[in-house]
C-alpha positions, 0 to 999 in steps of 0.5 A, a space after each residue: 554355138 553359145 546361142 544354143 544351150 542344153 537344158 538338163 535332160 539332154 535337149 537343145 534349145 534357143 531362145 527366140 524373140 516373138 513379135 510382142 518382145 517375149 521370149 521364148 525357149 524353142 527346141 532345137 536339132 543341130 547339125 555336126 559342129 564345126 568349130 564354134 559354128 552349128 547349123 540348125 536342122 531343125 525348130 527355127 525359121 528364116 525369119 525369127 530373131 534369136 537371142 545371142 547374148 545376154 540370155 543368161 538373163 532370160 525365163 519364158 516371158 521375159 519382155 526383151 528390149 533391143 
């Protein structure tokens, strides 16, 4: 569950990577945690590329390299 983060007010988000390697906070929803696994229920899809680790470092717009 640590690629899902929790701004102050309370909302879920990600952080995706676009095709021109920015990223991206994305709003998120998510089912019952099991564990340390969540699923998504809504705000991705099937074929976009989530940060899942070093995005400590990362504000809107940062150029990832990968």
């Amino acid at each position: 569950m640590t690629s899902v983060q929790k701004k102050s007010d309370g909302t879920l988000f990600v952080w995706t990577v676009s095709a021109d390697s920015t990223a991206h906070r994305t709003p998120v929803s998510i089912g019952h945690p099991v564990g340390n696994r969540v699923a998504v229920t809504q705000g991705l899809h099937y074929d976009q590329r989530v940060v899942v680790e070093g995005y400590q470092k990362l504000s809107e717009g940062t150029k990832v390299i990968y």
